[in-house]
Every structure is written in structure tokens, then in C-alpha cells.
C-alpha positions as CSV (number, residue, x, y, z in Angstrom):
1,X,0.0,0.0,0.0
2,X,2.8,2.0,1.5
3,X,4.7,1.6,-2.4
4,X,2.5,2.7,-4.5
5,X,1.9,5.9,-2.9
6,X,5.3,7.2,-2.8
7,X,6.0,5.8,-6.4
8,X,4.9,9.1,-8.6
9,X,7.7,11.4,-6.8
10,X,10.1,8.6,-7.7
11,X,8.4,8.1,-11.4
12,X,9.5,12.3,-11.2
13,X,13.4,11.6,-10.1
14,X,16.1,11.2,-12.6
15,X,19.3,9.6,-11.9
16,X,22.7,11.6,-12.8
17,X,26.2,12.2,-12.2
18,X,27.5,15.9,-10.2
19,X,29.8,16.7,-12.7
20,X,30.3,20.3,-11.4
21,X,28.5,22.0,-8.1
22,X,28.7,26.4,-8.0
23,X,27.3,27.0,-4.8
24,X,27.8,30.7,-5.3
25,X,26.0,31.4,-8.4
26,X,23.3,28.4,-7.4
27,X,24.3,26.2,-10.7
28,X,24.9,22.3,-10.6
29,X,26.2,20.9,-13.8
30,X,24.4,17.1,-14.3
31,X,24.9,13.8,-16.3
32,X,22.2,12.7,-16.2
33,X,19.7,9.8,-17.6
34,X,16.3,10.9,-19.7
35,X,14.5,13.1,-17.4
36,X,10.4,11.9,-18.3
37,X,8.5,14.6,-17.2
38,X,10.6,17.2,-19.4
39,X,10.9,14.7,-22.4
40,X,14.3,15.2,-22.7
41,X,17.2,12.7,-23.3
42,X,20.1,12.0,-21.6
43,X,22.9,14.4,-21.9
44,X,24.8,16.6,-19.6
45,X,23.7,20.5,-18.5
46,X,24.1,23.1,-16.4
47,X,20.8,23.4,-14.2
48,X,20.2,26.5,-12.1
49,X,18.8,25.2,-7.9
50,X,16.1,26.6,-6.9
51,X,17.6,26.9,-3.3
52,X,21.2,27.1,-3.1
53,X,21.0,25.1,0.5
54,X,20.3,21.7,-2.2
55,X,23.9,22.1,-3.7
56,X,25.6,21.7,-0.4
57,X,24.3,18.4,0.1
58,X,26.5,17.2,-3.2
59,X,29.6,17.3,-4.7
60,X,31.5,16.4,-8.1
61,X,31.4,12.5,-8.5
62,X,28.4,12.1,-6.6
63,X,25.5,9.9,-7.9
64,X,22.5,11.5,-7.7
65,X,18.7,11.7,-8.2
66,X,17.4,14.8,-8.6
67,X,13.3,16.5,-9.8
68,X,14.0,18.8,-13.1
69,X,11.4,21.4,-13.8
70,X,11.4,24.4,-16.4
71,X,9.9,27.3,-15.7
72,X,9.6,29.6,-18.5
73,X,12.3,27.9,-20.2
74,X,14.8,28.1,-17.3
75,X,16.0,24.7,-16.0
76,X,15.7,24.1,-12.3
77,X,16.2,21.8,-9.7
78,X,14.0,21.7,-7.3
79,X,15.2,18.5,-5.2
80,X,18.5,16.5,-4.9
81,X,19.4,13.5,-3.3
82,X,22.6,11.8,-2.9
83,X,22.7,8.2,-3.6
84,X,24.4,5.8,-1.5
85,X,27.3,3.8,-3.0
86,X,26.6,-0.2,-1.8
């Protein structure tokens, strides 16, 4: 029961790579997997956080899922979590 409700924030999550974290200016750069719900393939970009508090969670090398939205054509990342390395 438990599952299937938290499955459609995971269905939102991609999976990438940090490649590059700018705290200062807010700006994550991402390798990351097709993101779904923005219909775009995998490649990576530069996304803009929509709190700058989310990039200090992360760092270069890190595994990641993250949620993607655009906003008037701007790229943002809303949420980011770090995933463990078994």
C-alpha cells in the first residue's frame, strides 16, 4: 500500500552524475539519464537550484537523483538526493 503511494515522486526523479556543483552562483552541472516529465534525453547540463541550501548536500562525482522542472524555459532543480554507493 505504502509503495505505491510514494512511487509518482520517484516516477518524477532522474538519476545523474554531479559533474560540477557552483554554490555561489546556485548552478549544478548534471549527467544525467532521460529526465520523463521534461521529455528530454540523456545528456549533460548546467541546471540552475532553486535553493542554493540543495547544492551543499552534493559534490563532483556524486550519484545522484534529482526532480527537473522548467519554468519559463529556465531549467531548475527543485530536489536533490545523494545516492548511496553499496
Amino acid at each position: 500500500e505504502h509503495a505505491r503511494m510514494e512511487k509518482p515522486a520517484a516516477a518524477t526523479m532522474t538519476v545523474g552524475e554531479v559533474r560540477k556543483v557552483d554554490v555561489e552562483l546556485g548552478k549544478i552541472t548534471i549527467k544525467h539519464a532521460d529526465i520523463k516529465n521534461l521529455a528530454m534525453p540523456a545528456m549533460t547540463m548546467v541546471f540552475t537550484a532553486t535553493d542554493k541550501a540543495l547544492l551543499s548536500e552534493v559534490k563532483a562525482g556524486d550519484r545522484i537523483r534529482f526532480v527537473a522542472t522548467n519554468q519559463n524555459g529556465k531549467l531548475l532543480v527543485t530536489a536533490i538526493e545523494a545516492l548511496t554507493v553499496e
